[in-house]
GUNUZA-620450 format. One record per residue (C-alpha): residue number from 1; chain; x negated, y negated, z negated. Coordinates in steps of 0.25 Angstrom, whole numbers, plus 5000, padded with zeros to 4 digits. Example, Ala and Ser with C-alpha at 12.3 -4.5 7.8 and 13.67 -1.06 7.14 Angstrom:
1_A_4951_5018_4969 $
2_A_4945_5004_4971 $
//
This chain:
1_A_5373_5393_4366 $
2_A_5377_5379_4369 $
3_A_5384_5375_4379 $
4_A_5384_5363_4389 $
5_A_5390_5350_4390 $
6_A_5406_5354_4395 $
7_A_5403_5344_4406 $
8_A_5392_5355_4410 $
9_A_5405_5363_4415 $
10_A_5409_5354_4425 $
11_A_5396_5351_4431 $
12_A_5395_5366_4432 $
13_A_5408_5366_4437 $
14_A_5406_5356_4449 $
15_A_5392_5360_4453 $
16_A_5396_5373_4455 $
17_A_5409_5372_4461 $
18_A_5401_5363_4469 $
19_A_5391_5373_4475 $
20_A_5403_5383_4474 $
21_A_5412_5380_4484 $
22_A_5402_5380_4494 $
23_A_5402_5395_4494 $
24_A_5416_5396_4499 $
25_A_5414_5386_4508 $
26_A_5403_5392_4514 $
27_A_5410_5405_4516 $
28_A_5423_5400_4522 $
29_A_5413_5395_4533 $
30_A_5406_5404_4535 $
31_A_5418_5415_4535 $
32_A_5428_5405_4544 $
33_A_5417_5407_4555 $
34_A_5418_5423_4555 $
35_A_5430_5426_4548 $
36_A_5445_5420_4556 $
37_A_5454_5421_4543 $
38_A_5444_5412_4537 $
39_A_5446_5398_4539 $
40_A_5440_5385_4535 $
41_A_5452_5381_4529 $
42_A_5448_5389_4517 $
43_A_5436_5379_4515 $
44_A_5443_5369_4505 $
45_A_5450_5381_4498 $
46_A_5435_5390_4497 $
47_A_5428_5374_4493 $
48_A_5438_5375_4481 $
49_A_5437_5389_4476 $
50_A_5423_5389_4477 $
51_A_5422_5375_4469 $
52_A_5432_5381_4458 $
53_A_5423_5395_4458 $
54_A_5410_5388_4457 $
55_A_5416_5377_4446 $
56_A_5421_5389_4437 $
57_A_5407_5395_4439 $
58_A_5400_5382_4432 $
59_A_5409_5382_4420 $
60_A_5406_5396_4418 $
61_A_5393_5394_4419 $
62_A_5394_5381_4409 $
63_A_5400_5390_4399 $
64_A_5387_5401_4401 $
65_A_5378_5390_4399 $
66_A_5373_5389_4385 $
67_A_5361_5385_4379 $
68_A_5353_5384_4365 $
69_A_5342_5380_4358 $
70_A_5335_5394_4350 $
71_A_5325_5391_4340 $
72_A_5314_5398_4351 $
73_A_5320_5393_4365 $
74_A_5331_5386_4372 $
75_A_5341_5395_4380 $
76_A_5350_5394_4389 $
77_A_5361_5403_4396 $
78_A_5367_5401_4407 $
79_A_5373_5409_4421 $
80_A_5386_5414_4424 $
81_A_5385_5426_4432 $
82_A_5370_5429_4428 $
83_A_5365_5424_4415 $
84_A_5354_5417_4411 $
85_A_5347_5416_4398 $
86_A_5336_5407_4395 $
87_A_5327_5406_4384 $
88_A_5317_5394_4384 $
89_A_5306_5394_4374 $
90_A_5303_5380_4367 $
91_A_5289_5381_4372 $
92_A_5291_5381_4385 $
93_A_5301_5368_4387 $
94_A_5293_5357_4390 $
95_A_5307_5346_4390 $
96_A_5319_5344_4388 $
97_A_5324_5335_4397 $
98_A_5338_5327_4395 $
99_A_5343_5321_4409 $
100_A_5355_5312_4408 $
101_A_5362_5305_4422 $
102_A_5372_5293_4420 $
103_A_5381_5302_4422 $
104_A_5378_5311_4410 $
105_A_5372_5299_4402 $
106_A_5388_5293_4402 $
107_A_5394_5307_4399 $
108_A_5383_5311_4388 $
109_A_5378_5321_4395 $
110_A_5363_5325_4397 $
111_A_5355_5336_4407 $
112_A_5344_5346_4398 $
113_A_5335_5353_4404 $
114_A_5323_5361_4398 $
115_A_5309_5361_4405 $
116_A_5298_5372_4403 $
117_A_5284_5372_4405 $
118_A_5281_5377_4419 $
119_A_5293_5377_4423 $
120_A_5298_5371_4437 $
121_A_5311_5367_4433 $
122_A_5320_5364_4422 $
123_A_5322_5377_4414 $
124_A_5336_5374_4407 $
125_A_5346_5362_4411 $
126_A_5357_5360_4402 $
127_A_5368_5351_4411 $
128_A_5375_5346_4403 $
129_A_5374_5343_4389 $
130_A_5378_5331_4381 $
131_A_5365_5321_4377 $
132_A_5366_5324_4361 $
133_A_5364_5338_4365 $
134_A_5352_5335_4376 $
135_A_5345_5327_4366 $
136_A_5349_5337_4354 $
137_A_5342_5348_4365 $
138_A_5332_5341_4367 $
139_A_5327_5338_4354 $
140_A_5329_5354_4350 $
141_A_5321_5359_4361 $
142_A_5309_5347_4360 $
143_A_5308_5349_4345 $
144_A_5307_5366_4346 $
145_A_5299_5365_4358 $
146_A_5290_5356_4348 $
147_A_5291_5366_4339 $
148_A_5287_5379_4347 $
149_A_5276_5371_4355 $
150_A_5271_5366_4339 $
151_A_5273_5352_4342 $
152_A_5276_5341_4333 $
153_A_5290_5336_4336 $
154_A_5287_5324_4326 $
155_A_5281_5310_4330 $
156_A_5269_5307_4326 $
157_A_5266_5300_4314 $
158_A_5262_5288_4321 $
159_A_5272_5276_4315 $
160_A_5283_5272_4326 $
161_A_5295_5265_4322 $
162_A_5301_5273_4313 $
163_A_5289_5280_4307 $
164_A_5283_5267_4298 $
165_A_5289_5271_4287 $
166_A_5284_5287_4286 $
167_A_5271_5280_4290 $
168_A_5271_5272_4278 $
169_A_5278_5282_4268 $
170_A_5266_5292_4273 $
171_A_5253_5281_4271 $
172_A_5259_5277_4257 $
173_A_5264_5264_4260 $
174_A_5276_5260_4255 $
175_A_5289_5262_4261 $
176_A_5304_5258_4259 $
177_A_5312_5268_4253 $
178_A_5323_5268_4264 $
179_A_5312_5270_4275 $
180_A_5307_5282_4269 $
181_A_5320_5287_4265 $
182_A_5325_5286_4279 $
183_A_5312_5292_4285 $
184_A_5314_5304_4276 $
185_A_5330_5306_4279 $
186_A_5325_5304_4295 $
187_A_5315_5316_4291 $
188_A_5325_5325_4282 $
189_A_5332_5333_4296 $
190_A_5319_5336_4301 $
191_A_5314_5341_4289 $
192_A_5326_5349_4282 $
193_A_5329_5357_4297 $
194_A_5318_5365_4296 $
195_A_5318_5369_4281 $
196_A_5331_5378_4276 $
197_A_5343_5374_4271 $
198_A_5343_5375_4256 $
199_A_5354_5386_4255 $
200_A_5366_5380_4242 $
201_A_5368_5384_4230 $
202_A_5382_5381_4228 $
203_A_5395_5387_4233 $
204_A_5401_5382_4244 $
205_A_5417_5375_4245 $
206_A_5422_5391_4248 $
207_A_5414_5395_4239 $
208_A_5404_5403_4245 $
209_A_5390_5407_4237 $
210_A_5378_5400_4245 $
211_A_5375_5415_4247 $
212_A_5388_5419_4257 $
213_A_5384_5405_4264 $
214_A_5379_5405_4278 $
215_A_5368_5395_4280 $
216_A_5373_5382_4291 $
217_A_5366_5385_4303 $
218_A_5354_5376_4306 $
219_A_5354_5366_4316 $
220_A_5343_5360_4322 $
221_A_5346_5345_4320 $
222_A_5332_5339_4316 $
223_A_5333_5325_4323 $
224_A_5322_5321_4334 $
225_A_5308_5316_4330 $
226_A_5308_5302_4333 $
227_A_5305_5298_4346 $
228_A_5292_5288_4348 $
229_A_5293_5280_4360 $
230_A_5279_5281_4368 $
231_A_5284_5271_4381 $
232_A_5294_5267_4386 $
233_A_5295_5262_4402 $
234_A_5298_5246_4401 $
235_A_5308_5240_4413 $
236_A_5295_5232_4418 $
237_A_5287_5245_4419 $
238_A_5300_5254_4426 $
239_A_5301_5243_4437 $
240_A_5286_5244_4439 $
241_A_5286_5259_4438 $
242_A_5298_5260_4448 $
243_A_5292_5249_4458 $
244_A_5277_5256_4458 $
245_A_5282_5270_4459 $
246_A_5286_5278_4471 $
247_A_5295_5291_4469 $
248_A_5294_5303_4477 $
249_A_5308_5305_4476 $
250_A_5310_5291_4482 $
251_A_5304_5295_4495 $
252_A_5313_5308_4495 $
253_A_5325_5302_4493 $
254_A_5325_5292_4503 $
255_A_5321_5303_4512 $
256_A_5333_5311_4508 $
257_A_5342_5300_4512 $
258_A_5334_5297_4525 $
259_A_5337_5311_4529 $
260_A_5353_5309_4524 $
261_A_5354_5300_4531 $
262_A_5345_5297_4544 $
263_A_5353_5290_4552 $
264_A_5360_5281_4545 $
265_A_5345_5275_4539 $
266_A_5340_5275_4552 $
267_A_5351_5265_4557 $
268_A_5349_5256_4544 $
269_A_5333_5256_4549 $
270_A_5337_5255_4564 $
271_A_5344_5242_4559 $
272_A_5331_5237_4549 $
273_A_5322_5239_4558 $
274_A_5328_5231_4570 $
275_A_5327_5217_4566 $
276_A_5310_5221_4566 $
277_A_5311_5226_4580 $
278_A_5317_5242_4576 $
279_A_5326_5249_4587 $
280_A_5339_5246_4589 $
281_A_5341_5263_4588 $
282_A_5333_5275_4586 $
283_A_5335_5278_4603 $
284_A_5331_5266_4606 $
285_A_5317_5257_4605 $
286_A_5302_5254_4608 $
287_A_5291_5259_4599 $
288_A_5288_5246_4592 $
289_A_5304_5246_4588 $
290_A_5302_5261_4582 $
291_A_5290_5256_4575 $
292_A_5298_5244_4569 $
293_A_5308_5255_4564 $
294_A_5297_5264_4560 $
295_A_5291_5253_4550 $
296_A_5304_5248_4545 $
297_A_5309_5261_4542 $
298_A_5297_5266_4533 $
299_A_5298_5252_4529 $
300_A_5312_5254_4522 $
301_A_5311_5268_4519 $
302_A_5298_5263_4510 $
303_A_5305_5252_4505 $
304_A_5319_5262_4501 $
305_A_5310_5273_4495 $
306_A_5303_5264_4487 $
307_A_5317_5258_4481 $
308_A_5321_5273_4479 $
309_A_5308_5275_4469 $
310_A_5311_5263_4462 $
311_A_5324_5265_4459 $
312_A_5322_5279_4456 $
313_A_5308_5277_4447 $
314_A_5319_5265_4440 $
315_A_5330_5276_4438 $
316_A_5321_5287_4433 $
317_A_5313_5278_4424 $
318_A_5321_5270_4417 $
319_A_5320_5268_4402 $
320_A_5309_5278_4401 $
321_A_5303_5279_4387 $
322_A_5293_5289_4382 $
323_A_5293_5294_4369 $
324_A_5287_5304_4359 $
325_A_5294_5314_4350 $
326_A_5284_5323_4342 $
327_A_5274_5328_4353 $
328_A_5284_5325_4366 $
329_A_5284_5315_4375 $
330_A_5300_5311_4376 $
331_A_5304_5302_4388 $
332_A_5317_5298_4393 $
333_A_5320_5288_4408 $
334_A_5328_5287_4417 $
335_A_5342_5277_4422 $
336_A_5352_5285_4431 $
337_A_5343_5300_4425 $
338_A_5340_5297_4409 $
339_A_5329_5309_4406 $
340_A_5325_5312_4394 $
341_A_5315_5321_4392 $
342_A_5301_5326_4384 $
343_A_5286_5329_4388 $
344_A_5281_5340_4379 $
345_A_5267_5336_4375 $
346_A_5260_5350_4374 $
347_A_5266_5352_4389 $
348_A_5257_5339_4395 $
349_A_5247_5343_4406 $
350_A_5242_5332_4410 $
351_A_5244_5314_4409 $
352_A_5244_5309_4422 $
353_A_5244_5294_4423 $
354_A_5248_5287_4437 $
355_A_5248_5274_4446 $
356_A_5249_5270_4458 $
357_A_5242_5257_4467 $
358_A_5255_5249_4461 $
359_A_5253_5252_4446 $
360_A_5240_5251_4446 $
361_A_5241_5237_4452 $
362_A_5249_5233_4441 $
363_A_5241_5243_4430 $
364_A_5253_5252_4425 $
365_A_5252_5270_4426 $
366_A_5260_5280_4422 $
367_A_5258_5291_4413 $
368_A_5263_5305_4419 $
369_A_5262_5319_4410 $
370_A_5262_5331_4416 $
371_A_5268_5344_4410 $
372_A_5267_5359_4410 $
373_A_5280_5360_4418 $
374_A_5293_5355_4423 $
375_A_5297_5340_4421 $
376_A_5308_5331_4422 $
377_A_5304_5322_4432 $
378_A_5304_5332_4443 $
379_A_5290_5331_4444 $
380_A_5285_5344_4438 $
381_A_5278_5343_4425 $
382_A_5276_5328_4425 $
383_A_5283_5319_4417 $
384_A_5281_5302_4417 $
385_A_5276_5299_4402 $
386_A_5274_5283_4406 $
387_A_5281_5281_4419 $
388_A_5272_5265_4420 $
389_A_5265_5258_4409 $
390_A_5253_5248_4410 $
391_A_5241_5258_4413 $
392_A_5233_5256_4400 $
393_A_5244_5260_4393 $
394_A_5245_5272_4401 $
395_A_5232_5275_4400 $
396_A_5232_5274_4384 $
397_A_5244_5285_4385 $
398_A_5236_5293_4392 $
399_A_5225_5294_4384 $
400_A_5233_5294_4371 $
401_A_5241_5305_4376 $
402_A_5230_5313_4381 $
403_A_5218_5309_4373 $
404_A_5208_5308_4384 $
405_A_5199_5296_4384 $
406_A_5196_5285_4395 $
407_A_5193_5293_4407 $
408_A_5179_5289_4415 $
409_A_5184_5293_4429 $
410_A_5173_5300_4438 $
411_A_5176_5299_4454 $
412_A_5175_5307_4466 $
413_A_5160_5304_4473 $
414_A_5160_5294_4483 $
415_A_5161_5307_4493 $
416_A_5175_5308_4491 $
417_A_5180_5294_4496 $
418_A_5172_5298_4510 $
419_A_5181_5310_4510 $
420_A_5194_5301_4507 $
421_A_5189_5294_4518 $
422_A_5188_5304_4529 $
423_A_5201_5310_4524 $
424_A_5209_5299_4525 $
425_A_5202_5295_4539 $
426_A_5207_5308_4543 $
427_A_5221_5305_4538 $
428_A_5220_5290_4546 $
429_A_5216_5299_4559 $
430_A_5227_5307_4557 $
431_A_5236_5296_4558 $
432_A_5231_5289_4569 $
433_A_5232_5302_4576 $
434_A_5246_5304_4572 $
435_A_5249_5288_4576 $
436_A_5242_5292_4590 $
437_A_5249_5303_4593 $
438_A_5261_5295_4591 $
439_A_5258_5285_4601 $
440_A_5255_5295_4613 $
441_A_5270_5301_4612 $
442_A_5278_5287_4608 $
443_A_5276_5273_4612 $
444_A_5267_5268_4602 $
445_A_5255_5262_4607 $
446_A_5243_5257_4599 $
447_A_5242_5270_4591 $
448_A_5228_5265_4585 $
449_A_5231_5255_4576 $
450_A_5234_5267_4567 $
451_A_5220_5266_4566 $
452_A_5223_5257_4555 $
453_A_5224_5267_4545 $
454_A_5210_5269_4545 $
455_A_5208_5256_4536 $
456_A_5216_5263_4525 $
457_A_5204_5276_4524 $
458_A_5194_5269_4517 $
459_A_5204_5262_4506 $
460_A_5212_5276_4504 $
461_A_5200_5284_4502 $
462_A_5194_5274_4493 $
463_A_5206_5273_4484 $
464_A_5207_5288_4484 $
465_A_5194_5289_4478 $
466_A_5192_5279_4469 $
467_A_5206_5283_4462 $
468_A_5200_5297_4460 $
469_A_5193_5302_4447 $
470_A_5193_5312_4435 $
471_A_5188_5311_4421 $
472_A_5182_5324_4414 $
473_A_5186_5320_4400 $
474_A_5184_5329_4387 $
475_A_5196_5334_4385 $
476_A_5203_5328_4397 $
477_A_5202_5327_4413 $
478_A_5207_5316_4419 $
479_A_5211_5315_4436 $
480_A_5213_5305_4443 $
481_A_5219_5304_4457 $
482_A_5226_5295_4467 $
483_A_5230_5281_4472 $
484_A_5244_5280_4476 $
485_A_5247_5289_4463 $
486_A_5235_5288_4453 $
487_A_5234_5300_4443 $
488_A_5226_5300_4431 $
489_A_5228_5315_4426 $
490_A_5224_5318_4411 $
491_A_5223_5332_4410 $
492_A_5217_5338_4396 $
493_A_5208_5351_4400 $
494_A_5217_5362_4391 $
495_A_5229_5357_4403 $
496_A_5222_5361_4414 $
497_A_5226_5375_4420 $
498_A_5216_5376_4432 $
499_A_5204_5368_4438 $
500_A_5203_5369_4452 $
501_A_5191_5365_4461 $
502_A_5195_5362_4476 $
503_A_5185_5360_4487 $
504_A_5192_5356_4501 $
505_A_5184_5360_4514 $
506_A_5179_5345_4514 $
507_A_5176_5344_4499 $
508_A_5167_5356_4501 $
509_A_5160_5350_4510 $
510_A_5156_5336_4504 $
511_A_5155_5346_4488 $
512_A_5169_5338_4484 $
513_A_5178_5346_4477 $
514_A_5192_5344_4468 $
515_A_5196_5348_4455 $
516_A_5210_5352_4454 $
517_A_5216_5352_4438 $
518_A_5228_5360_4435 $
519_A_5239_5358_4424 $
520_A_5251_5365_4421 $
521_A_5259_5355_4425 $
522_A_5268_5357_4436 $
523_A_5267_5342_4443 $
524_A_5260_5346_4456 $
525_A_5269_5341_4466 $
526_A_5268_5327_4467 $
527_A_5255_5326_4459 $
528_A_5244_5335_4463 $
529_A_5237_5344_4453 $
530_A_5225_5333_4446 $
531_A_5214_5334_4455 $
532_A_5201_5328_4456 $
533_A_5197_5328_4469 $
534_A_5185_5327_4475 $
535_A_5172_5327_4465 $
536_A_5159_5332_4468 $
537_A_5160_5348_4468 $
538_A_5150_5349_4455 $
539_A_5158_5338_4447 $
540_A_5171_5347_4450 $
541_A_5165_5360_4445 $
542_A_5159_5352_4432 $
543_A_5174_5347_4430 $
544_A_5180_5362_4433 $
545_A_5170_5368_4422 $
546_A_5172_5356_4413 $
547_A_5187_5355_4413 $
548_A_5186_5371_4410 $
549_A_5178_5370_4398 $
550_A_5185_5358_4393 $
551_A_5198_5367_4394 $
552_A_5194_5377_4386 $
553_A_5189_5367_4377 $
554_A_5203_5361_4375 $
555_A_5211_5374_4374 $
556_A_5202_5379_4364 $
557_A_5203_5366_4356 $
558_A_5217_5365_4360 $
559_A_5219_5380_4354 $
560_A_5214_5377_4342 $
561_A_5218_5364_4338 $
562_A_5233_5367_4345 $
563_A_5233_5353_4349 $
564_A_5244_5350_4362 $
565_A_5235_5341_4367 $
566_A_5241_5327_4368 $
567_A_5248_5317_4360 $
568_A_5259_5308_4360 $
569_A_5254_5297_4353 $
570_A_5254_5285_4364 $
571_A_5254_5274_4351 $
//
């Protein structure tokens, strides 16, 4: 078994004596109150025994933490008091992610964790290890993984930069000597690891026959396959990306500092807002004064958040580049948090390519993937392949990753937009219910001109609609769904899990229904399950029975041909 990084035991040692000392803490408190001879004047002494306790406990536990790569699975060991044991079989890791803070990045340090299929988080982390190791992991555990799954772990023969001359050598052209020669010794590792070591014939300086010899224990250093680079996320494109995209986390985190720290932001807004007419204090003012400190606020708290998704887009983003080694996607991004990580082919669900209003005025997409698991984003199974790029060009990787042809898209019938429209006349009553009941229990008057959101029914229904569609390819089906957040799904038939068809009571009644696809991709949180909503009931039973036959179709091709169903090639 290996061992960490020896600055593993002092980061054990601080986090737990971290959490530790709270346990006496706690009990002196809670003792003092019940107890006389207890005081609180033992807190500083318990604080400290606890933190020394709990300090010893990590390095013990950074000593009974090993870990090793078998020829069948990675384990690891670790636990103190109970012992844990775990054996991970190469088939089900899905990546090896190497995460490195500034902090580690100036220390040569890195963070490893091992992803499976299926599962919901992280099955292994290795904290801390040093980067040569990371990468040296890394590389061991892609390249069996490769192997168990039966996957190449060799680039294509496609000429890149340094693939001219075995291109040349291979069509009978000819070559300079040193350019074969050098292709041949870069080849020699790879080629002698797996055969056996041819055992001497001579004695050895002690002289020892070659019979009482033991054989040097193998070592697994076959260099990586080189690396293709596929795209890499220019400066021009990151600024666009970060200025065009809005994180959900953004929204959170300003949120969490509001909560933090209420009051204080309120004063800043009390003093904003009055040179506009705002309140001179929160006890004090009119309705039209709160109104002003209404708008300002949600003007600012817009403005912060949107800041907060730049920024954080810019950070997590930076220097993205995607590559290819043998059938893997490999990425690596990020500024303050550098990630580096891979996107097993064999485990990709689904290609899922996304706008919004702001990239589509300027005509650039992303290019999302979505796997049969966990990822590193904390987003599921879904993992950016092209975070932006101009949208012929992600639409050529898509249809080179995939295979599917141009899809035609089919629409909802016009029935559908006169149900958007009475929803969202629904949702504008609701509102201007809500802004009148408002007005009868504070001074607000002219509670009507709400109203007003009843010009935005027709254009939101509209838009809905028309952005709505579905393609009934041959080998795959393709959704697409929304406005703010555009998705254009690609799922090939032998991914889908489950085809659902869903009838609302008001569906029912106007012979509407939807047509839910299900992958084994965990990425439901953010993004709904690929739906395609509200087709004629006859057209959603013809697609259910044709996306079933076309399924068994595909696995019975895909059985006998053992094909994993996508390439790499984006040249």
């Amino acid at each position: 078994m290996n061992r960490l990084h020896p600055f593993s035991a002092f980061t054990y040692a601080i986090q737990y004596g971290l959490l530790w000392l709270w346990i006496p803490v706690f009990l002196v408190i809670g003792l003092a109150g019940v107890f006389e001879p207890v005081s609180m004047a033992w807190l500083p002494f318990g604080a400290l025994l606890g933190f020394l306790l709990g300090a010893a406990y990590g390095v013990v536990y950074y000593y009974r933490f090993g870990y090793a790569v078998t020829p069948d699975t990675f384990d690891v060991a670790s636990g103190v008091f109970a012992r844990r044991s775990r054996e991970i079989p190469y088939r089900r890791i899905q990546n090896v992610d190497v995460r490195q803070g500034v902090f580690q990045r100036l220390l040569g340090l890195a963070v490893v964790t091992i992803e499976t299929a299926g599962g919901g988080s992280s099955e292994a982390a290795l904290s801390f290890v040093s980067k040569s190791e990371a990468d040296r992991l890394q590389h061991q555990i892609r390249r069996r993984t490769a192997q168990v799954n039966g996957r190449s772990e060799t680039p294509s023969t496609e000429p890149t930069e340094g693939e001219a001359p075995r291109e040349r050598a291979e069509s009978g052209e000819p070559t300079e000597p040193s350019e074969v020669d050098a292709e041949a010794e870069r080849e020699a590792p790879s080629e002698s690891s797996e055969s056996e070591v041819p055992a001497p014939t001579e004695p050895d300086e002690a002289g020892r026959p070659p019979a009482e010899r033991r054989p040097a224990p193998s070592t697994d250093r076959r260099p990586e396959p080189q690396r293709k680079r596929l795209f890499a996320l220019e400066s021009r494109e990151l600024l666009l990306y970060s200025l065009t995209t809005l994180r959900p986390a953004a929204i959170a985190a300003v949120g969490f500092v509001f909560f933090l720290a209420t009051d204080s932001i309120l004063e800043v807004l009390l003093t904003i807002s009055q040179p506009f007419g705002g309140p001179e204090d929160l006890a004090t003012g009119d309705a039209q004064s709160y109104g002003v400190l209404t708008v300002v606020s949600a003007i600012n708290g817009i403005v912060i958040t949107y800041l907060v998704s730049v920024a954080y887009t810019f950070a997590t983003y930076y220097d993205f580049q995607l590559g290819r080694v043998g059938d893997d996607f490999v990425y690596e991004r990020g500024l303050l948090q550098r990630y580096s990580g891979s996107i097993p082919v064999e485990k990709v669900q689904s290609v899922t390519v996304t706008d919004n209003p702001l990239q589509r005025a300027i005509e650039y997409a992303g290019l999302w993937v979505e796997t049969a698991g966990y990822g590193p984003d904390s987003s599921g199974g879904s993992q950016s392949a092209v975070p932006l790029a101009r949208t012929a060009h992600v639409h050529r990787f898509t249809e080179t990753l995939t295979g599917v042809e141009t899809p035609k898209f089919e629409s909802p019938p016009p029935l559908a937009r006169r149900r958007y429209l009475v929803r969202y006349s629904l949702i504008a009553a609701v509102v201007v219910g809500i802004v009148f009941a408002i007005a009868h229990v504070t001074p607000l008057e002219r509670w009507y001109l709400a109203a007003i959101v009843f010009a935005a029914v027709p254009p939101a229904a509209h838009l809905r609609y028309v952005h709505l569609g579905y393609y009934v390819g041959e080998d795959h089906l393709v959704i697409r769904r929304g406005f703010w957040r555009r998705r254009t799904t690609v799922i090939p038939y032998y991914r889908i899990q489950t085809v659902t068809t869903r009838r609302s009571i008001f569906q029912r009644r106007l012979g509407l229904a939807s047509l839910v696809v299900d992958t084994a991709s965990s990425r439901t949180f953010f993004w709904a399950t690929p739906t395609i909503y509200d087709v004629d009931l006859e057209d959603a039973r013809d697609t259910h029975r044709t996306g079933r036959k076309r399924l068994q179709s595909a696995l019975r091709e895909r059985a006998r041909a053992d094909d994993v169903g996508f390439s790499v090639d984006f040249t």
